[in-house]
C-alpha positions, 0 to 999 in steps of 0.5 A, a space after each residue: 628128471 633123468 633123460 630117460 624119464 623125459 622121453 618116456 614122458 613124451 612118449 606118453 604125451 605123444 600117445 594123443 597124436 593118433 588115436 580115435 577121438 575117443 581115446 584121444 579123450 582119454 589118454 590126455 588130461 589136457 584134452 580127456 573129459 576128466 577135464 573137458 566134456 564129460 564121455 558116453 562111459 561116464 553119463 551115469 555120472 553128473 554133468 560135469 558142471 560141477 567140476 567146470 572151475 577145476 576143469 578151467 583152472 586146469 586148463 590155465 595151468 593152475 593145477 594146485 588151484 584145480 587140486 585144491 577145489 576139488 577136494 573142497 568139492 569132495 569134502 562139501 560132498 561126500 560121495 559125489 561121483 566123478 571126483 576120483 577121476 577128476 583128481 586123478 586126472 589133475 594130479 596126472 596133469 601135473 605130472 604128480 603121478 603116484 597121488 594120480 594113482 592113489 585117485 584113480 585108484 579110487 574111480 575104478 573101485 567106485 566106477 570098475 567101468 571108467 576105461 578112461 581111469 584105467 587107461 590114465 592108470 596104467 599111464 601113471 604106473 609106467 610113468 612112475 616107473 612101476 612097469 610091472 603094474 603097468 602092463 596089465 592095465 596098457 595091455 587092455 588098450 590093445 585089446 580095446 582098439 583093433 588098430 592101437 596106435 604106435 605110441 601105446 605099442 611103444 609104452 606097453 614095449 618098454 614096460 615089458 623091457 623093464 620087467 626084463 620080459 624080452 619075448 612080450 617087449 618084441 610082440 609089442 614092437 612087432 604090433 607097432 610096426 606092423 611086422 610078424 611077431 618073430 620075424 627077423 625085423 621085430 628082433 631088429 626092431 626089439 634089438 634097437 630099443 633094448 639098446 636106447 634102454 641100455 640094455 646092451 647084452 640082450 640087444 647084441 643078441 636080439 641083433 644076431 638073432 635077426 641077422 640069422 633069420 635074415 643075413 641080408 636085413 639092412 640096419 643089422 650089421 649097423 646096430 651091431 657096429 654101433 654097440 661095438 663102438 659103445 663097448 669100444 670094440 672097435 675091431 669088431 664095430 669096423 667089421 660090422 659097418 664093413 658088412 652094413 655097407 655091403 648090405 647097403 653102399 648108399 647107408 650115409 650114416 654107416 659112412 659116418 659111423 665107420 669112420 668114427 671107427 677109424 678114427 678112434 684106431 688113428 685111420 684118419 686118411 681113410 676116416 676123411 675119405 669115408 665121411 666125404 661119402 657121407 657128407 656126399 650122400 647126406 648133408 644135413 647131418 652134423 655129426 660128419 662134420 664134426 667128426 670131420 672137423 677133429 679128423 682134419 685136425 689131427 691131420 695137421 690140417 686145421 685150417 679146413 677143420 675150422 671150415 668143416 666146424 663152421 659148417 656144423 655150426 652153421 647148422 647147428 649153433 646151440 651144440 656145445 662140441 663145435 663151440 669147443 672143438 672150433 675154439 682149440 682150432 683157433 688156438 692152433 691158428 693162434 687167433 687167442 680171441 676166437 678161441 676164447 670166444 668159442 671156449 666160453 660159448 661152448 662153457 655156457 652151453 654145457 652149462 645149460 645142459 647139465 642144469 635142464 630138468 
């Protein structure tokens, strides 16, 4: 499972943080009545005694088990209601959501009523990566609550981004954060996370769009540096954390952020002075120090890189790039055992990176 993948699926898990308690029911299979007490928009169906073994193998973690009695259920009796939705349901809580589709599927057509169904459907299509059939269906839930909440703004977002349909993707960022539609705040707000996608072109020109509608919003110029950073513009990068910093002087990551900037054009005096301020401002960040670390190295003076690296591990002692910024320091300082020592803590933790799901 990509990186990407995996923020979206917590993205649709977060979905239950703070929503009314119906929904709450429905975007969780964990906690939704597919496997736990049965809603007011299913009492048509039976009580839900019938599927409590699914329900409490599900909630166990068993979910082969669950799956596997309810298609018992479903072939001892042929046409009970509720099924579709309890397999759906289970086969979303396993995170097998194409069968999740196939099953909920299945409930609307026998049920065209089951809002839950149709909400965990749109979750799975999305999920599956099938934006395109997801929008319609997480469309709906905003029109079902007046105030839908954050995360579901989120999701529908992203499915309009990956559909490439940009103008929808800033109506529902707007919604989320509760700013006018074509506001200068919902292009910057759009421009952000056209960004996280990757979709670098279109949020340089969604960052223009609002520092034309407003040439004094904060956070503008800063997203534009960083794009330019990514791109290895790093005039321009430098000239829009310039203008971010007027914007703003107190932005400690605009600090940061520039000098990065200079340190890649070999500044590094006036990289050191800019990620003081940083630090100054903010000091539980660890990228400073980190980038601190390299500055000072490169400046000869590998002796306060190493404390600036100790720091930033201090603070963070499962990041692999102190670990091995540390070690080639303490070569310098010929102190081979340190080195060693952070060269194969620094290994060992990559290593771990590359081999999670």
């Amino acid at each position: 499972m990509s990186r990407i993948h995996r923020c979206l699926v917590a993205a649709a898990g977060s979905l239950l943080a703070w929503q009314p308690a119906r929904s709450v029911e429905m975007l969780e299979p964990a906690q939704s009545p597919s496997v736990g007490e049965p809603s007011a928009s299913r009492q048509s169906q039976p009580s839900g005694n019938e599927f409590d073994e699914a329900r409490r193998l599900l909630q166990q973690g068993k979910y082969d088990e669950a799956i596997a009695a309810l298609h018992q259920l479903e072939s001892s009796r042929p046409g009970m209601k509720g099924v579709s939705h309890e397999l759906g349901a289970a086969y979303y809580k396993k995170s097998d959501y194409q069968n999740a589709i196939a099953s909920l599927k299945k409930a609307l057509e026998e049920n065209p009523g089951d809002s839950e169904a149709e909400q965990l459907l749109g979750l799975s299509f999305y999920l599956a990566q099938r934006p395109a059939e997801a929008i319609p269906l997480l469309e709906k839930v905003q029109t079902w609550y007046a105030s839908a909440n954050v995360d579901a703004a989120y999701i529908l977002g992203i499915c309009y981004i990956q559909s490439k349909d940009y103008p929808g993707a800033r109506k529902a960022f707007a919604k989320m954060f509760d700013v006018p539609g074509d506001s200068a705040a919902s292009y910057l707000f759009t421009a952000r996370m056209l960004l996280r996608q990757d979709f670098g072109t279109v949020a340089e020109e969604y960052a223009h769009k609002a520092v034309a509608l407003d040439p004094k919003l904060p956070l503008a110029h800063q997203l534009l540096g960083e794009l330019y950073l990514y791109e290895s513009r790093i005039d321009e990068a430098i000239t829009e954390f310039r203008k971010e910093l007027e914007l703003n002087p107190g932005n400690a990551a605009a600090y940061y952020k520039l000098a990065d900037g200079y340190s890649r054009v070999q500044k590094y005096d006036d990289a050191e002075r800019l990620l003081q301020r940083s630090i100054w401002l903010d000091s539980t960040s660890t990228g400073p120090y980190i980038l601190l670390g390299k500055v000072l190295d490169k400046k000869g003076e590998t002796e306060l890189a190493v404390r600036a690296l100790q720091r930033a591990l201090a603070m963070d002692p499962s990041n692999p790039i102190p670990h091995h910024l540390l070690g080639q320091a303490y070569r310098e300082l010929g102190r081979n055992e340190d080195a060693d020592r952070e060269l194969k803590v620094a290994g060992q933790l990559e290593q771990e990176r590359n081999t999670r799901p």
